[in-house]
N, C-alpha and C positions, 0 to 999 in steps of 0.2 A: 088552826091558826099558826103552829109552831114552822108548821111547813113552809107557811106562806110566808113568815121570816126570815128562813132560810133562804127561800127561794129565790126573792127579791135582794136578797145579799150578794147571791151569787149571779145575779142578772148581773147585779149593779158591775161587780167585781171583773166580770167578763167582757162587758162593754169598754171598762177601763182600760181593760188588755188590749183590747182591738185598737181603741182610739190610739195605744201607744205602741204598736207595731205598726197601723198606719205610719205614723209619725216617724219610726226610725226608717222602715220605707222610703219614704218619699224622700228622706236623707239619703238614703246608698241610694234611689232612681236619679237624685240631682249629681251624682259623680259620672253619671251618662253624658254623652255628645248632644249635640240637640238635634240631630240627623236621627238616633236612636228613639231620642227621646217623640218625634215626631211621628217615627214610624209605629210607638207604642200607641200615637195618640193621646199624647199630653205633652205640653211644655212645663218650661222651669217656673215661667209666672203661674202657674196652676196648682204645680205642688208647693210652690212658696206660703201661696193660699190657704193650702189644704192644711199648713202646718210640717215642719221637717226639722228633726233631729239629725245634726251630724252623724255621719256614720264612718268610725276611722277603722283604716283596711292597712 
């Protein structure tokens, strides 16, 4: 059972990380052109969507 508290802590914990490197992502992707952005295969209305954290450079 101990494990399986663990486990689930650290699922949780990791999921959270992803969700918030997404998110600064798709911040530094929107300081791209939209020429860029087009040839990655996503627009700005997309990652707006997706969720984006400013990303200062």
């Amino acid at each position: 059972m101990a494990n399986s508290i663990f486990r689930n802590a650290m699922n949780r914990m990791v999921k959270a990380r992803e969700r918030q490197v997404s998110r600064y992502v798709n911040g530094a992707l929107l300081s791209l052109d939209n020429e860029t952005l087009k040839n990655l295969g996503t627009s700005r209305e997309e990652l707006r969507r997706k969720g984006a954290t400013p990303c200062i450079f």
